[in-house]
Backbone of each chain as ProteinMPNN parsed JSONL, in Angstrom:
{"seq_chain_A": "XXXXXXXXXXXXXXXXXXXXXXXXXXXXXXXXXXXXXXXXXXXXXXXXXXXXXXXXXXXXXXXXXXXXXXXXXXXXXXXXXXXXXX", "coords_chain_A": {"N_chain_A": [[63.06, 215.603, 68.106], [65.307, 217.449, 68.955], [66.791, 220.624, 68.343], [69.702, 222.361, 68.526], [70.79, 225.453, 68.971], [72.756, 226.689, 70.504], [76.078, 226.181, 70.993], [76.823, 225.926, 73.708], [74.878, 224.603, 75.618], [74.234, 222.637, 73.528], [76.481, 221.046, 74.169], [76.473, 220.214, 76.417], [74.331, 218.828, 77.18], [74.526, 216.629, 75.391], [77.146, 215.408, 76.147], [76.075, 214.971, 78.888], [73.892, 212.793, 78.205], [75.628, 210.925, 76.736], [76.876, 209.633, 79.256], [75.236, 209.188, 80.684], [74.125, 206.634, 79.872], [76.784, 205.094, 78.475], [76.862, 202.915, 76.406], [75.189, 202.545, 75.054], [74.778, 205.21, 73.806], [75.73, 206.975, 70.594], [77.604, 208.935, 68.27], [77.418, 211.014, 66.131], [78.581, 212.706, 62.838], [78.13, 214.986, 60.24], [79.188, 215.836, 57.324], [79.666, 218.364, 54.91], [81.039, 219.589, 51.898], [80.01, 220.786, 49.767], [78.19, 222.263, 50.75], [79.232, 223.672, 52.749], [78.865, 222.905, 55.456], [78.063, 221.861, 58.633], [77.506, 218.99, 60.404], [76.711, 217.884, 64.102], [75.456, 215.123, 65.623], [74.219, 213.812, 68.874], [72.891, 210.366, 70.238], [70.798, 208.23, 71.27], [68.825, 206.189, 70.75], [66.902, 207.11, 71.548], [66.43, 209.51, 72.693], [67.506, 212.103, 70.518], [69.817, 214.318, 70.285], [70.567, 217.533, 68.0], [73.616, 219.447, 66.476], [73.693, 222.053, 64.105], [76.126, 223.808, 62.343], [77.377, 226.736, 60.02], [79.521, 227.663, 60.958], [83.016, 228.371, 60.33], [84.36, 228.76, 62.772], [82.891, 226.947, 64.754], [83.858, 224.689, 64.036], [86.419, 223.627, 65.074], [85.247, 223.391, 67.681], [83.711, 221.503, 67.758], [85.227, 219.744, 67.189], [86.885, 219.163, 69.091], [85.032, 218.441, 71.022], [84.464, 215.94, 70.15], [86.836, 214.244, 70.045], [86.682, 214.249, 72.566], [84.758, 213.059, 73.925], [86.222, 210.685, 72.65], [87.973, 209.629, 74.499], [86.454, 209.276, 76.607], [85.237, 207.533, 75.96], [87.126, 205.562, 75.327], [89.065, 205.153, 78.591], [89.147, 203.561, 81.067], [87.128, 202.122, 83.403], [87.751, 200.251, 85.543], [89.285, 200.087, 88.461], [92.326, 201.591, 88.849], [96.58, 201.521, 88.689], [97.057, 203.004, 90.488], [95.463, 203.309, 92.265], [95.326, 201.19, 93.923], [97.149, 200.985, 95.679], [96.435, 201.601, 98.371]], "CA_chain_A": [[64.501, 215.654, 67.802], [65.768, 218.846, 69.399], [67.811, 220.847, 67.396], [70.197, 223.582, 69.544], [70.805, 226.544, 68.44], [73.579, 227.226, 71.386], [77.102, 225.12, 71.12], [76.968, 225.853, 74.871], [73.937, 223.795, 75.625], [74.148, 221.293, 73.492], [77.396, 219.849, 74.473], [76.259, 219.773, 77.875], [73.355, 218.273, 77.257], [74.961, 215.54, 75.157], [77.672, 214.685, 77.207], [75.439, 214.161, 80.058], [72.944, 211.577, 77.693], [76.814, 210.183, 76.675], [77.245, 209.552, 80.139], [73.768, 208.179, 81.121], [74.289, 205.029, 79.057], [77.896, 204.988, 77.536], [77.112, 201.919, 75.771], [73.972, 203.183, 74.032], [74.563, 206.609, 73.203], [76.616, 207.468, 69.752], [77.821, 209.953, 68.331], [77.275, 211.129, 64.429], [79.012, 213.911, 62.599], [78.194, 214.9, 58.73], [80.372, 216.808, 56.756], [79.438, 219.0, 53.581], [82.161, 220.991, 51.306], [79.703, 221.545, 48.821], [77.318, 223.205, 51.021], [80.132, 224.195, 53.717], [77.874, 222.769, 56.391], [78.324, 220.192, 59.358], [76.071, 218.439, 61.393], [76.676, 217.014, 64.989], [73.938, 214.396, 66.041], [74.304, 212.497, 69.674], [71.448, 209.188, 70.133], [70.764, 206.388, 72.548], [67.567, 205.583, 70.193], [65.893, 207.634, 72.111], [66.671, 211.098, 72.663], [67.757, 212.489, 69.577], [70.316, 215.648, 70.183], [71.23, 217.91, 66.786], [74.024, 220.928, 66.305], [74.309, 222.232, 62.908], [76.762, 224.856, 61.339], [77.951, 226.589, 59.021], [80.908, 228.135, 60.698], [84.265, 227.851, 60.827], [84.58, 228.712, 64.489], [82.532, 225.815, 65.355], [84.665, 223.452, 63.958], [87.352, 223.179, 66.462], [84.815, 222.913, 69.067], [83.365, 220.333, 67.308], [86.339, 218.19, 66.928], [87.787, 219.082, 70.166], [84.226, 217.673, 71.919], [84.631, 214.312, 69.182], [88.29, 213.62, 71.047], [87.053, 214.543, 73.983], [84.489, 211.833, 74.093], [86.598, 209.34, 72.319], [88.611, 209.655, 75.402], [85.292, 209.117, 77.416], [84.735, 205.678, 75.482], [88.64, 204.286, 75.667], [88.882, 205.178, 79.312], [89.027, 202.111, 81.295], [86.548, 202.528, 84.566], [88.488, 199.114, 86.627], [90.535, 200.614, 89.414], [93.977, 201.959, 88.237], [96.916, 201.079, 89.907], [97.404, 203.986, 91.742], [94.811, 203.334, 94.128], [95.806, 200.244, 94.52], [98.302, 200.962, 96.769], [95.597, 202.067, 99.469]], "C_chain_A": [[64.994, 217.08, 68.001], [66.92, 219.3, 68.745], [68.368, 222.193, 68.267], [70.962, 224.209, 68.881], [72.761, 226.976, 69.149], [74.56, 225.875, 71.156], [76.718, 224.487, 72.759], [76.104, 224.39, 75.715], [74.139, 222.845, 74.919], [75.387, 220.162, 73.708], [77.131, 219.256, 76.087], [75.16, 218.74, 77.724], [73.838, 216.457, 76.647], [75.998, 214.83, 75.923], [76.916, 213.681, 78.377], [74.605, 212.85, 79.465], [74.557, 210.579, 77.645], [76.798, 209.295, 78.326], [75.967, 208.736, 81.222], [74.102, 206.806, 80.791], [75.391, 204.853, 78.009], [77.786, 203.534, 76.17], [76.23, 202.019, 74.705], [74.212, 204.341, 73.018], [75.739, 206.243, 71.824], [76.535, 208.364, 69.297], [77.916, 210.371, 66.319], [77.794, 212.274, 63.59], [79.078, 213.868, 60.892], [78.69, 216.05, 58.509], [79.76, 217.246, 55.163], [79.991, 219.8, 52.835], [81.731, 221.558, 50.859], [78.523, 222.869, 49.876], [78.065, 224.319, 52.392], [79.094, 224.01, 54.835], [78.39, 221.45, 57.229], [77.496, 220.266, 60.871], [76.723, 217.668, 62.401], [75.648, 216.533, 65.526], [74.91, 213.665, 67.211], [73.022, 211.787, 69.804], [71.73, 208.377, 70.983], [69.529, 206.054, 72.216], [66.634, 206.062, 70.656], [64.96, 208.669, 72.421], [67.585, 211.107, 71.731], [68.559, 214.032, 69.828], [71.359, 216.387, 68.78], [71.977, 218.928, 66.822], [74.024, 220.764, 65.01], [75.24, 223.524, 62.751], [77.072, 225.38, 60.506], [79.437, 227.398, 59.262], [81.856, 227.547, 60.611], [84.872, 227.777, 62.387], [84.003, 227.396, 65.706], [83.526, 224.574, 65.071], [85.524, 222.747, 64.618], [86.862, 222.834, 67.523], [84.279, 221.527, 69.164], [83.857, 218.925, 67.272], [86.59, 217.658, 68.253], [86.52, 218.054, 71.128], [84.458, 215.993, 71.45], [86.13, 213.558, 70.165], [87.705, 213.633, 72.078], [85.994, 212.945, 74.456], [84.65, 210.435, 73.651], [87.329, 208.838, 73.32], [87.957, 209.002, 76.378], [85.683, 207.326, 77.438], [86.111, 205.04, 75.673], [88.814, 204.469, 77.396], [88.608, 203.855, 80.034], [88.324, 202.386, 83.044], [87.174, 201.307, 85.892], [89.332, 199.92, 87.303], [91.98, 200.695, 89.366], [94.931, 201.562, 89.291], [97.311, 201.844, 90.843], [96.483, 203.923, 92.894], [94.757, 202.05, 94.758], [96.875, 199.932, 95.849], [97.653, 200.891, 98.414], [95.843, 200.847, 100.554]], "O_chain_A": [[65.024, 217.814, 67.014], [67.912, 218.595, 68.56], [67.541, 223.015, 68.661], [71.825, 223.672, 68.187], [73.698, 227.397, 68.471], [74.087, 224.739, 71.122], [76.454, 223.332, 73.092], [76.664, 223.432, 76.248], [74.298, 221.827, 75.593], [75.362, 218.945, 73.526], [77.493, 218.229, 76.662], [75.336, 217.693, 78.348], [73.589, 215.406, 77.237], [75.758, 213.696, 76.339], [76.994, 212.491, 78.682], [74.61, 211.85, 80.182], [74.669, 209.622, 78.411], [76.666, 208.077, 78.207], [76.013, 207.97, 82.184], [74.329, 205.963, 81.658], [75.115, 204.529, 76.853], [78.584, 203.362, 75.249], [76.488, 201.622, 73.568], [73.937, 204.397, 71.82], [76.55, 205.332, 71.995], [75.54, 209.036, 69.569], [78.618, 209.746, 65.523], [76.98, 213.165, 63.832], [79.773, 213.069, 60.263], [78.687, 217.055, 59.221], [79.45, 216.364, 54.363], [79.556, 220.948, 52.931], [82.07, 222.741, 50.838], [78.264, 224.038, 49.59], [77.593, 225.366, 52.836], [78.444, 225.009, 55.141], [78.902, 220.417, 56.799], [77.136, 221.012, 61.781], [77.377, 216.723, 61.962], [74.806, 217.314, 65.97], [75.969, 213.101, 66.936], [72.008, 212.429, 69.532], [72.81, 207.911, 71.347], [68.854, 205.592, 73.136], [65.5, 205.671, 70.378], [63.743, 208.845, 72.465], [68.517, 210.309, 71.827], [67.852, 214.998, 69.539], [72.503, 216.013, 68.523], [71.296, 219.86, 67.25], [74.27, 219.66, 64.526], [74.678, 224.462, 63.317], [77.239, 224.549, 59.613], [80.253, 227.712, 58.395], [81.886, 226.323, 60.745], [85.61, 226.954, 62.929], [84.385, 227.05, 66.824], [83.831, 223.69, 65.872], [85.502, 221.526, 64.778], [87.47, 222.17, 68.362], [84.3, 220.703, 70.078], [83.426, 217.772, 67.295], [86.59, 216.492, 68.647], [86.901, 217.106, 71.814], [84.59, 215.052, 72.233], [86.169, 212.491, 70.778], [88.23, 212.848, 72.868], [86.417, 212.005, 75.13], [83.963, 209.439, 73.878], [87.496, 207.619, 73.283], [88.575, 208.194, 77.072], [86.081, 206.453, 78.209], [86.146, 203.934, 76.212], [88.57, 203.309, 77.729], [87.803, 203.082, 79.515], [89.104, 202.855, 83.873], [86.999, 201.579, 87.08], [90.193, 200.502, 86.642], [92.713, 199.838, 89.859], [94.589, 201.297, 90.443], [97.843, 201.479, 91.891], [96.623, 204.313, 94.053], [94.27, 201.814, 95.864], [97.165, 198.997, 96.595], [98.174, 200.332, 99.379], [95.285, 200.875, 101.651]]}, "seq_chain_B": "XXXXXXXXXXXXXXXXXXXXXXXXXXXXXXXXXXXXXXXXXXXXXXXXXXXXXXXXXXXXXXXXXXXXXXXXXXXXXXXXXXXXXXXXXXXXXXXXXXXXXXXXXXXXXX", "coords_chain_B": {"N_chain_B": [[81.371, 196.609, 54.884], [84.996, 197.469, 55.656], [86.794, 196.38, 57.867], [89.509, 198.502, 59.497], [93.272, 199.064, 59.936], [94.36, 201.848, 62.607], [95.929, 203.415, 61.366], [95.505, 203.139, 58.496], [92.701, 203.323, 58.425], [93.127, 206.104, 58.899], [94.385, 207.406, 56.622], [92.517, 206.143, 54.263], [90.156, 207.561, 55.231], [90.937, 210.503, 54.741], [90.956, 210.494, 51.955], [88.371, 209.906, 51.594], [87.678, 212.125, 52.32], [88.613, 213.8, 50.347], [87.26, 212.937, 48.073], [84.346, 213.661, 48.465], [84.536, 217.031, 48.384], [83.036, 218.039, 46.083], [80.732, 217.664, 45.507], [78.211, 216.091, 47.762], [78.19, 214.086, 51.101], [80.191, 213.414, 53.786], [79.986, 210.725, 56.187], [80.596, 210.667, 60.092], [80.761, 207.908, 62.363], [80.962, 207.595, 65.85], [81.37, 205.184, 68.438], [81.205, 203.706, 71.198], [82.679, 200.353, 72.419], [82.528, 197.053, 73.176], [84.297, 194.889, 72.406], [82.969, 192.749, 71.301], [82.145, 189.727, 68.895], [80.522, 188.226, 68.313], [77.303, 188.467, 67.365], [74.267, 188.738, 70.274], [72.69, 185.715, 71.659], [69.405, 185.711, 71.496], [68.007, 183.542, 73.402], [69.423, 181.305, 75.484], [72.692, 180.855, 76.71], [75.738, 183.563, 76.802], [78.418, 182.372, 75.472], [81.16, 182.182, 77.01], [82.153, 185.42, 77.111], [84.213, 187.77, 77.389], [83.871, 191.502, 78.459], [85.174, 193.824, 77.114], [86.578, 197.123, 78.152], [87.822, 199.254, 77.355], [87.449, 200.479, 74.213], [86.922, 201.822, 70.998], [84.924, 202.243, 68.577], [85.067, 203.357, 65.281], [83.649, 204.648, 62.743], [83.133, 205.381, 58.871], [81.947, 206.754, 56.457], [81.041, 207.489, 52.871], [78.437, 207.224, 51.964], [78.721, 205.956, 49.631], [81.242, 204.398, 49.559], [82.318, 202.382, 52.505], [83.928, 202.439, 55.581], [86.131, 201.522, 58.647], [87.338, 201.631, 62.155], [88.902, 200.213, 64.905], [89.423, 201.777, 67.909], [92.002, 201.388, 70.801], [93.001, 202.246, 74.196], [95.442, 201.848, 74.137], [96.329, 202.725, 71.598], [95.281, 205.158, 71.304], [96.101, 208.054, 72.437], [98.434, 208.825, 69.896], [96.633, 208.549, 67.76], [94.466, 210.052, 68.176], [95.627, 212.541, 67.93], [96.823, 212.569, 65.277], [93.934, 212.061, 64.123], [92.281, 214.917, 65.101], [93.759, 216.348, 63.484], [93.388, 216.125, 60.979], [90.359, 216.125, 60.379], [90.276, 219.127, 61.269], [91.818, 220.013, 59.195], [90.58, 218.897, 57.041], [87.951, 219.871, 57.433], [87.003, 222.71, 55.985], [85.437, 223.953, 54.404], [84.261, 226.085, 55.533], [82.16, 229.2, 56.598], [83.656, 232.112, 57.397], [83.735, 234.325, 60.07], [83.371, 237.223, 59.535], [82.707, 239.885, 61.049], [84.4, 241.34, 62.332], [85.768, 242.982, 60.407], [84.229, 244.185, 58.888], [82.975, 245.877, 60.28], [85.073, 247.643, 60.391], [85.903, 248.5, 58.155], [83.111, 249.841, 57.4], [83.359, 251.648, 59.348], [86.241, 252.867, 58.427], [85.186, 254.425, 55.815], [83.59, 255.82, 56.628]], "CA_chain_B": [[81.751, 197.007, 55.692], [85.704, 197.216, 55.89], [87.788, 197.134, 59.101], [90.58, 198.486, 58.591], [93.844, 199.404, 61.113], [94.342, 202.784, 62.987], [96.2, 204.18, 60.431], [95.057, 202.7, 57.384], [91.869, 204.317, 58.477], [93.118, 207.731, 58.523], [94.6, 207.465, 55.376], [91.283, 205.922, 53.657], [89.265, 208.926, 55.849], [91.673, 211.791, 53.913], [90.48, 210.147, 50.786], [87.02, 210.342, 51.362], [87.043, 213.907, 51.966], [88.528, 214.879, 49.111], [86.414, 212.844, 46.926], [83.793, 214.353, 48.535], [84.568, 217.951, 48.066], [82.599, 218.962, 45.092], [79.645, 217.514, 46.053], [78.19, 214.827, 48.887], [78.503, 214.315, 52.461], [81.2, 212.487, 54.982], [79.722, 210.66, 57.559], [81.521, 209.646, 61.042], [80.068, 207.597, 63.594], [81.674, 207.106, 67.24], [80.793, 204.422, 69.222], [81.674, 202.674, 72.697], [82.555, 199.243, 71.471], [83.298, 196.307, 74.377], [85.073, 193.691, 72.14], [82.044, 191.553, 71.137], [82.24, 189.644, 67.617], [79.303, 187.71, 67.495], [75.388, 188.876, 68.056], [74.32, 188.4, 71.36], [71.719, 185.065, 71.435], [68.177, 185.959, 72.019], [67.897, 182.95, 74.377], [70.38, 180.763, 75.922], [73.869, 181.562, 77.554], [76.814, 183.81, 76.22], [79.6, 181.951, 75.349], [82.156, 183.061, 77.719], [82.847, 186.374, 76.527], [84.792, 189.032, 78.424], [83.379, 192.56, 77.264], [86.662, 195.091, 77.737], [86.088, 198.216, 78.223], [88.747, 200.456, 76.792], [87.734, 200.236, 73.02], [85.7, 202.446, 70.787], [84.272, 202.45, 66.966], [84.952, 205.057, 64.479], [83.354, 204.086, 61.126], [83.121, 206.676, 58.115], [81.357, 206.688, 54.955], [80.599, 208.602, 51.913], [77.567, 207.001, 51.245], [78.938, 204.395, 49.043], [82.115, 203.305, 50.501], [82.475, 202.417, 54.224], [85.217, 202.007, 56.585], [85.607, 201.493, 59.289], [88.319, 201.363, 63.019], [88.541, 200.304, 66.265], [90.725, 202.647, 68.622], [91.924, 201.645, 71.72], [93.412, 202.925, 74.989], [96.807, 202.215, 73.406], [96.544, 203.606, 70.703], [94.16, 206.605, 71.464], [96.712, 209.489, 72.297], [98.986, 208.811, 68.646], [95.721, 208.214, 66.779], [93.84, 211.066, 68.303], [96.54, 213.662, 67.545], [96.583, 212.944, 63.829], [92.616, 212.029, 63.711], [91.874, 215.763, 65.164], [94.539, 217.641, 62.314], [92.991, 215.402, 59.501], [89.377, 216.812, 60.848], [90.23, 220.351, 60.925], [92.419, 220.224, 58.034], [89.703, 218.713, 56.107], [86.362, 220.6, 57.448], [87.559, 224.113, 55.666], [84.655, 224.76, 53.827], [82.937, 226.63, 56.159], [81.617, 230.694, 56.391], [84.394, 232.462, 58.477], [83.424, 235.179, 60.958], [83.961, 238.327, 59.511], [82.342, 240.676, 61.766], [85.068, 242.864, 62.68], [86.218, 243.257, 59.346], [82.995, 244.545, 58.023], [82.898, 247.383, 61.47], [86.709, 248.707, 60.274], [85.588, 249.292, 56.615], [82.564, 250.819, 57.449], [84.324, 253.239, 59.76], [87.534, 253.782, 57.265], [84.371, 254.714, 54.913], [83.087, 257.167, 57.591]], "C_chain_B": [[83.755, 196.79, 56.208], [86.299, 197.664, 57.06], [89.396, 197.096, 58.258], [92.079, 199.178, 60.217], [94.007, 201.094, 61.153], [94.525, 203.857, 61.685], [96.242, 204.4, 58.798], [93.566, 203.649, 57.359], [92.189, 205.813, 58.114], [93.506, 207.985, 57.122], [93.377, 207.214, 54.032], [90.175, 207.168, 54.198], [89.622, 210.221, 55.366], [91.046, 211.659, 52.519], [88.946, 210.215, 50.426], [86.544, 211.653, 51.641], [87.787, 214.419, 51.25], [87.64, 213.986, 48.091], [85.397, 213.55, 46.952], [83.313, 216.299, 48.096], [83.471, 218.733, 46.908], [81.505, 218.89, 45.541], [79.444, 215.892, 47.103], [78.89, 214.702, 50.204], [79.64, 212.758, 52.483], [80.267, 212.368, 55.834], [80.56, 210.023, 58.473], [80.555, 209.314, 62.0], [80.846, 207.498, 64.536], [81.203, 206.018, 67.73], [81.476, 203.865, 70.712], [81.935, 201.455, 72.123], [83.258, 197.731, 72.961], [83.474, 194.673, 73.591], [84.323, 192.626, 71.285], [82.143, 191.162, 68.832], [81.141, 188.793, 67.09], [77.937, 188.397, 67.754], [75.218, 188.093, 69.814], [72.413, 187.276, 71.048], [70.486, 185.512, 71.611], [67.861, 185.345, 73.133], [69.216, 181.883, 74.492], [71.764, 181.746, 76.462], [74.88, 182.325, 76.324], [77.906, 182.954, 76.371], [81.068, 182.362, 75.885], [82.783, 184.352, 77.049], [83.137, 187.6, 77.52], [83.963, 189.973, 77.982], [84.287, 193.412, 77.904], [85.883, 196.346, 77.423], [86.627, 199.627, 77.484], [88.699, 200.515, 75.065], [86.203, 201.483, 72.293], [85.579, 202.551, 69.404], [84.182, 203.115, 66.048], [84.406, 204.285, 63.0], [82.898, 205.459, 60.031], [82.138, 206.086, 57.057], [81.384, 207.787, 53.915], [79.028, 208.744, 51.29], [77.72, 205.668, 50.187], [80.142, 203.572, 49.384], [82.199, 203.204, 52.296], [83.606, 201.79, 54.288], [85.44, 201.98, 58.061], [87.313, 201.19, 60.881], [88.04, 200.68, 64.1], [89.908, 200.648, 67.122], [90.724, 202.096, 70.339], [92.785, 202.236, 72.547], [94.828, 203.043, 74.771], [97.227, 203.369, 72.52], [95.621, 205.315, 70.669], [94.982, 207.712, 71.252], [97.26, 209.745, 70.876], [97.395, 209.05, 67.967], [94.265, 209.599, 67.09], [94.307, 212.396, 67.69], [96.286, 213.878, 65.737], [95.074, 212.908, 63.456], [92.041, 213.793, 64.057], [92.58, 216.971, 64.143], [94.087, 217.248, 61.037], [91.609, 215.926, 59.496], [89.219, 218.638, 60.913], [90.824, 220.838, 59.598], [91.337, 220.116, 56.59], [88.118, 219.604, 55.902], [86.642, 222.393, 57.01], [86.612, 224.666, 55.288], [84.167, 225.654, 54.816], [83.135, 228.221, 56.751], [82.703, 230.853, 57.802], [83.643, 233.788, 58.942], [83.868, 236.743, 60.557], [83.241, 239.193, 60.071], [82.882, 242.083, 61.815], [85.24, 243.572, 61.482], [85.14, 243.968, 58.857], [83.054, 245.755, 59.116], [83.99, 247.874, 60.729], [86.031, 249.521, 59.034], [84.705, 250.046, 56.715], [82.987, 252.093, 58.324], [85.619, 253.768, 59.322], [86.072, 254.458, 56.671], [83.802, 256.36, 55.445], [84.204, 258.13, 57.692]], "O_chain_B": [[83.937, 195.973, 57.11], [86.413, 198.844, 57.394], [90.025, 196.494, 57.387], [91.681, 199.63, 61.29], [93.863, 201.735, 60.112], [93.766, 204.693, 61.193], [96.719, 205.294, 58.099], [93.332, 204.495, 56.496], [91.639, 206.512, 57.263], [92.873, 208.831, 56.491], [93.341, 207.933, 53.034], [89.386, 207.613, 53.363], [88.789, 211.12, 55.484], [90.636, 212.674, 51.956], [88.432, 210.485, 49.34], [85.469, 212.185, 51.365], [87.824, 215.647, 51.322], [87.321, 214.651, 47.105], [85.102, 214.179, 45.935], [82.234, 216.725, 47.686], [83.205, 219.932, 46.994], [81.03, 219.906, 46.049], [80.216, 214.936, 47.162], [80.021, 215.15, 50.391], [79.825, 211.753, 51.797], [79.663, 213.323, 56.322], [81.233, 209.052, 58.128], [79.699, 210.08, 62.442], [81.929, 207.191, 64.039], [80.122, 205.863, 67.163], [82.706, 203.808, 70.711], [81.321, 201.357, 71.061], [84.389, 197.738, 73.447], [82.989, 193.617, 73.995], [84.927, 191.756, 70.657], [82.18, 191.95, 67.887], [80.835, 188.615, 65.911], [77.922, 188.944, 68.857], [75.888, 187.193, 70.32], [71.385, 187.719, 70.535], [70.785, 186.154, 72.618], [67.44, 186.054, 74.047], [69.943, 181.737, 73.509], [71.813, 182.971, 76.569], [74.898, 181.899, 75.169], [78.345, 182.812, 77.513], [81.955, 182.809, 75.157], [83.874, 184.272, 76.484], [82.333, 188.19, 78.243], [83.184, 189.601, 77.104], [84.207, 193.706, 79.097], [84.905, 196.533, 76.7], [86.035, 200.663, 77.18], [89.792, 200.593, 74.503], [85.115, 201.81, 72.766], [86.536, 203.211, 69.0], [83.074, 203.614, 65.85], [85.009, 203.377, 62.429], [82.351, 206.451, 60.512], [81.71, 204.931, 57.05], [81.757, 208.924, 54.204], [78.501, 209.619, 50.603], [76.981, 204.692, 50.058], [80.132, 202.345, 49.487], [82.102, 204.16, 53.065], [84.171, 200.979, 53.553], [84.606, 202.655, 58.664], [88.284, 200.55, 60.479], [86.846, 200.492, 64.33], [91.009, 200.097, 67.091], [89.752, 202.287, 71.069], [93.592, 202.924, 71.924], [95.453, 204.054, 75.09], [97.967, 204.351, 72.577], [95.62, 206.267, 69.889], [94.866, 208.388, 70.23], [96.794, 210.759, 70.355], [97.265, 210.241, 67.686], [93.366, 209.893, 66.303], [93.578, 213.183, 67.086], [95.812, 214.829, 65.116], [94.761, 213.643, 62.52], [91.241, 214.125, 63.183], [92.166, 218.122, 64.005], [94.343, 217.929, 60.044], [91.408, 216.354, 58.359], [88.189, 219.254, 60.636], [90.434, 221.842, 59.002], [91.263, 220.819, 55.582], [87.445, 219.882, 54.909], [86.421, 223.236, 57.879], [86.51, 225.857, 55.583], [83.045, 225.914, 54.381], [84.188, 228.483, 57.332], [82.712, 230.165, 58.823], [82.914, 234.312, 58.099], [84.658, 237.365, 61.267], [82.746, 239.665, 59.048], [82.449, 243.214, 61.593], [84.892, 244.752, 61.447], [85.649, 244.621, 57.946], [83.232, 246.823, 58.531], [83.628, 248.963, 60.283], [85.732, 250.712, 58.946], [84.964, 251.159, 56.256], [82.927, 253.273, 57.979], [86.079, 254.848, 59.694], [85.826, 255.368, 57.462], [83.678, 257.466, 54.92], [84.066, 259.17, 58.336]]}, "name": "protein", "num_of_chains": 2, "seq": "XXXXXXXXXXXXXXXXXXXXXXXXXXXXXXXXXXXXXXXXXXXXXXXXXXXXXXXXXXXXXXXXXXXXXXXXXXXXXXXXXXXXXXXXXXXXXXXXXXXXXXXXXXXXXXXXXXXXXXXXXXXXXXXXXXXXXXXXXXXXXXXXXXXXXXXXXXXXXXXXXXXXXXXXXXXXXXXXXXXXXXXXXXXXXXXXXXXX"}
């Protein structure tokens, strides 16, 4: 269960597992006031990827990646109608 | 396990982080989610079921209550906007960066 040290790395890394098997992978995020701590976990049962923090500077990146792949998952991959026109 | 709608969620998800606060975790899950409401058989056929694609799973907890959404491509942009100010608004606890602040004082000191 790899635990990354670097934001940098591990969003890349998760994305790309996201993106391997969208239907598999999820996405887990724990929250702690008392200990001011938060945990991002991505999974596809398989590969196990962990960030933890305790900053505040992470947090926004944190969220902003959480939208970014809720965006991923609503996303509709059927041919839009703009290229329909072709 | 309650479903509950977009914004019923967020409102029940504000509530579990302040109960939380003193002590005990929030959890959120994400998921991909393509529509399905029953188990899928072990053997025999699916029952004509579409599986859409544009839908995705947010479920929370505290540990003892759960809740739970499902967001889709409609509703995503509205429901994203307030789900990412309810998320930063709420994750405060956490150790801010004072760096610089700590260099100035020691060189006022100097």
């Amino acid at each position: 269960m790899p635990q990354y040290q670097t934001w940098e790395e591990f969003s890349r890394v998760a994305e790309k597992l996201y993106l391997a098997d969208p239907m598999k992978a999820r996405v887990v995020l724990k929250y702690r006031h008392s200990d001011g701590s938060l945990c991002i976990k991505v999974t596809d049962d398989l590969v196990c990827l962990v960030y933890r923090t305790d900053q505040a500077q992470d947090v926004k990146k944190i969220e902003k990646f959480h939208s970014q792949l809720m965006r991923l998952m609503v996303a509709k991959e059927s041919h839009s109608v703009a290229m329909e026109t072709d | 396990m309650v479903l509950l709608e977009s914004e019923q969620f967020l409102t029940e998800l504000t509530r579990l982080f302040q109960k939380c606060r003193l002590s005990g975790s929030v959890f959120i899950t994400l998921k991909k989610y393509d529509g399905r409401t029953k188990p899928i058989p072990r053997k025999g056929s699916v029952e004509g079921f579409e599986p859409s694609d544009n839908k995705c799973l947010l479920r929370a907890t505290d540990g003892k209550k759960k809740i739970s959404t499902v967001v889709s491509s409609k509703e995503v942009n509205k429901f994203q906007m307030a789900y990412s100010n309810l998320l930063r608004d709420n994750m405060d606890g956490l150790k801010k960066r004072d760096k610089k602040s700590k260099s100035k004082k020691s060189k006022a000191a100097q």
